[in-house]
Legacy VTK file of the C-alpha trace (Angstrom):
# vtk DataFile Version 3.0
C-alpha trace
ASCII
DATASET POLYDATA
POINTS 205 float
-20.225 0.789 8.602
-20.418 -2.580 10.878
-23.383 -3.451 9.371
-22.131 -3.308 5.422
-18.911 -4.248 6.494
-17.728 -6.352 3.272
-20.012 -4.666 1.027
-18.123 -1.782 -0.598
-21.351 0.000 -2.437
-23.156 0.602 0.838
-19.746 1.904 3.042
-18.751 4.025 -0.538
-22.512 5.218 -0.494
-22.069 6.811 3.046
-18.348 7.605 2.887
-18.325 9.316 -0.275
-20.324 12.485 0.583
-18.231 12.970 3.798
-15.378 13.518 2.168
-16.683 15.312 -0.806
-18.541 17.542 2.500
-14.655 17.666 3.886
-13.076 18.801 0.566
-15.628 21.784 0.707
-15.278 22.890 4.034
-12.884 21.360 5.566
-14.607 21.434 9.093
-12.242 19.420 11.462
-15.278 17.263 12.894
-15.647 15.439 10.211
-12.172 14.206 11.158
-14.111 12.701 14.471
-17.083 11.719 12.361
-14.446 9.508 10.259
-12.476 8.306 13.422
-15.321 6.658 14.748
-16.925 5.111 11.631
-13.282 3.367 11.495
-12.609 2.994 14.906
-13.597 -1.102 14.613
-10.813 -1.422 12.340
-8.428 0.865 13.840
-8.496 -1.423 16.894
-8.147 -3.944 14.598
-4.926 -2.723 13.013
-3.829 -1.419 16.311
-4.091 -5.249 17.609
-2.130 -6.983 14.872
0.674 -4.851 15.205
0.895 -5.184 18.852
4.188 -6.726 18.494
5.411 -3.705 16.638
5.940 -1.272 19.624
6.607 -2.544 23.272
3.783 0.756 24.373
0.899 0.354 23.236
-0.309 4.213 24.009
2.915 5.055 21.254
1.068 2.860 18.782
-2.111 3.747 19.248
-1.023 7.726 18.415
1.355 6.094 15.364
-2.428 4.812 14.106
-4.196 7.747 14.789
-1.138 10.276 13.280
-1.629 7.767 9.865
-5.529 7.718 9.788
-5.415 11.653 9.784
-2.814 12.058 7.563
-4.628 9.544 5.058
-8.261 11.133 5.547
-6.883 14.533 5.265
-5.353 13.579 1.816
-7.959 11.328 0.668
-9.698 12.400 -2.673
-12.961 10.441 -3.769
-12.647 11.911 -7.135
-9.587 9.866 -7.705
-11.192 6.028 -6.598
-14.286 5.443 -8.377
-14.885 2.013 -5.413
-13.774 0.091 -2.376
-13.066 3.935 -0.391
-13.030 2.064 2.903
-10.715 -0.514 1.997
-8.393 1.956 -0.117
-8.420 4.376 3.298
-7.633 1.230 5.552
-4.633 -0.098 3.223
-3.295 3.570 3.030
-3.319 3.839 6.783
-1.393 0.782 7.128
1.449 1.771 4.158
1.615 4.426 6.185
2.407 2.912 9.616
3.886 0.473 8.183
6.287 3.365 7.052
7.020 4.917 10.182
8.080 2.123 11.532
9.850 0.647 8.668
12.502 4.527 9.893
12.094 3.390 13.334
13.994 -0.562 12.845
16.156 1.021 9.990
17.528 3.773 12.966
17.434 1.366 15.670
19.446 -1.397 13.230
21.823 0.821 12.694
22.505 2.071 16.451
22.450 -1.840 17.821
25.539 -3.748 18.560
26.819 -6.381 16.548
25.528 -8.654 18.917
23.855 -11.683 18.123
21.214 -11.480 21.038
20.005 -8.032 20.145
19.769 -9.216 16.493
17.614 -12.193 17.055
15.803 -9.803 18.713
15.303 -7.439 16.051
13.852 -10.417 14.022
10.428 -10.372 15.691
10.208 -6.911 15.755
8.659 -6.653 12.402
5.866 -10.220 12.591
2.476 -9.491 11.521
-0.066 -11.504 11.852
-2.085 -10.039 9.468
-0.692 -8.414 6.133
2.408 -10.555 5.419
3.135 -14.165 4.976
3.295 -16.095 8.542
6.828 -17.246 7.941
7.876 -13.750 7.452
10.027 -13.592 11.158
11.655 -16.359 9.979
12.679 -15.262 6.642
14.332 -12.186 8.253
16.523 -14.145 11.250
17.271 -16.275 8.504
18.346 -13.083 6.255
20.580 -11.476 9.318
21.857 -14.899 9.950
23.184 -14.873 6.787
24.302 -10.984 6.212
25.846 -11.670 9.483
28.143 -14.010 8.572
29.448 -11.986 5.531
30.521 -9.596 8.458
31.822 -12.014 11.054
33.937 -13.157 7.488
34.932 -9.844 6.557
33.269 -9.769 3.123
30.531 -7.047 4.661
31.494 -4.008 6.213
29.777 -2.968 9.102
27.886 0.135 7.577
26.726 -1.676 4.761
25.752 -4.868 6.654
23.095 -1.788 8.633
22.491 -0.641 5.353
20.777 -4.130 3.958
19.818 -5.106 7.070
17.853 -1.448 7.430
16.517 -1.345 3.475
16.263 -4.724 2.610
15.479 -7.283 5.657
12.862 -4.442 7.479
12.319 -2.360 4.297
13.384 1.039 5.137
13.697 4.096 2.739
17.245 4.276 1.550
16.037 7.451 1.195
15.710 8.109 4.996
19.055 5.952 5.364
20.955 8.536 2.760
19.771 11.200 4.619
20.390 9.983 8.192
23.769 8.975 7.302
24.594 12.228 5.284
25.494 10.308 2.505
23.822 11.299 -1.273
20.784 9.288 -2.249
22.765 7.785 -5.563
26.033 6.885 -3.628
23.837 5.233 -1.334
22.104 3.534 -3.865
25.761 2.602 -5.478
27.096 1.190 -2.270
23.947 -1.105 -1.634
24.135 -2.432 -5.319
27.936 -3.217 -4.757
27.642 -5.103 -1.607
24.894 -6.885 -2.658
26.800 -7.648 -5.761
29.670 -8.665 -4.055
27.933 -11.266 -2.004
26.001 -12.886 -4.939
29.575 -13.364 -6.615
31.377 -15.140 -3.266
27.582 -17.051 -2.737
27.829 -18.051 -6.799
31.918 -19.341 -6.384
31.068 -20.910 -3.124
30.353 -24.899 -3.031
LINES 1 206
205 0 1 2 3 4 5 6 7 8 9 10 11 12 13 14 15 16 17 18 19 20 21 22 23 24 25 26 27 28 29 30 31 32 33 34 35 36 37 38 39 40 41 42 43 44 45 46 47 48 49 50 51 52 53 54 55 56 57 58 59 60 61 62 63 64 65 66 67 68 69 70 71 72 73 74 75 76 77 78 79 80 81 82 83 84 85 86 87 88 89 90 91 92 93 94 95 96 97 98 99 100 101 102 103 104 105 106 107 108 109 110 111 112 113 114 115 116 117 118 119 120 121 122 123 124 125 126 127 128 129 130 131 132 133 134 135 136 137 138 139 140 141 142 143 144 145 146 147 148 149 150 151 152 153 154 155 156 157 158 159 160 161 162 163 164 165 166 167 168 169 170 171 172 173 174 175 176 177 178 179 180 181 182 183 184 185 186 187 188 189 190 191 192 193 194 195 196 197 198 199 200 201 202 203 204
């Protein structure tokens, strides 16, 4: 895998009949055959997103639970190339995921504080998938949703609400739910405030 590393034919050529062995008998060590072909770029991922978790052990098992899920799932019928790449990218969607739940729940449990929000910024700076100004753009995003709030024009659950599904991209799904609210009221109440803001931001000099 090291050695063809770049060249998708050769990784595709051994990867392929793993999984196609896997889809037949679905023998679990093929699940530790697959962990340590990928285990260079595991470490990888698991290195980028240091910043994402202040325990390293927790991310390392947050990797590990995505990996299986993705390998467990993964169908080389369906992806005629590039299997090691497709696998990697899925991995990372999926981490990316989980923790996208983790800053929507914790953004919505913080104080109004600005400390703890400038905080929250970084949580969420890759190094490696996303633009490098990315930390940036979000402080600058909070800044701003936060002083709708301080000026009364955002309510307090809705300036959580875009803060959780817009500035760290969490499901509003997973919001709805959490919040016991109904996925299309939800959906309503993001597209008014959002509204809302765009017309006092248009009016305003």
């Amino acid at each position: 895998m090291q050695v063809a590393s770049g060249r998708s034919a050769e990784t595709d050529g051994l990867l392929r009949p793993i999984f196609q062995a896997h889809a037949q008998d679905r023998d679990p060590r093929w699940h530790t055959i697959l962990l340590a072909l990928f285990w260079p770029s595991l470490e990888r991922m698991h290195g980028l997103k240091r910043r994402w978790d202040s325990d390293p052990e927790n991310l390392w098992a947050a990797v590990y639970w995505a990996f299986f899920q993705v390998i467990c799932a993964f169908s080389p019928a369906k992806h005629p190339d590039r299997l090691a790449r497709k696998i990697l990218n899925r991995t990372f969607h999926l981490l990316h995921d989980e923790y996208s739940r983790k800053w929507a729940r914790a953004t919505r449990e913080m104080a109004t504080d600005p400390a703890e929000l400038e905080v929250a910024g970084g949580w969420s700076e890759d190094a490696g998938y996303f633009a490098a100004d990315l930390r940036d753009a979000q402080e600058a995003e909070i800044r701003r949703l936060r002083a709708h709030l301080a000026a009364g024009r955002l309510s307090e659950p809705d300036f959580f609400l875009l803060v959780g599904t817009r500035v760290y991209a969490g499901s509003l799904a997973d919001y709805a739910r959490e919040a016991g609210l109904d996925y299309q009221v939800a959906k309503k109440r993001r597209q008014r405030a959002e509204a809302a803001l765009r017309r006092y931001e248009r009016q305003s000099p």
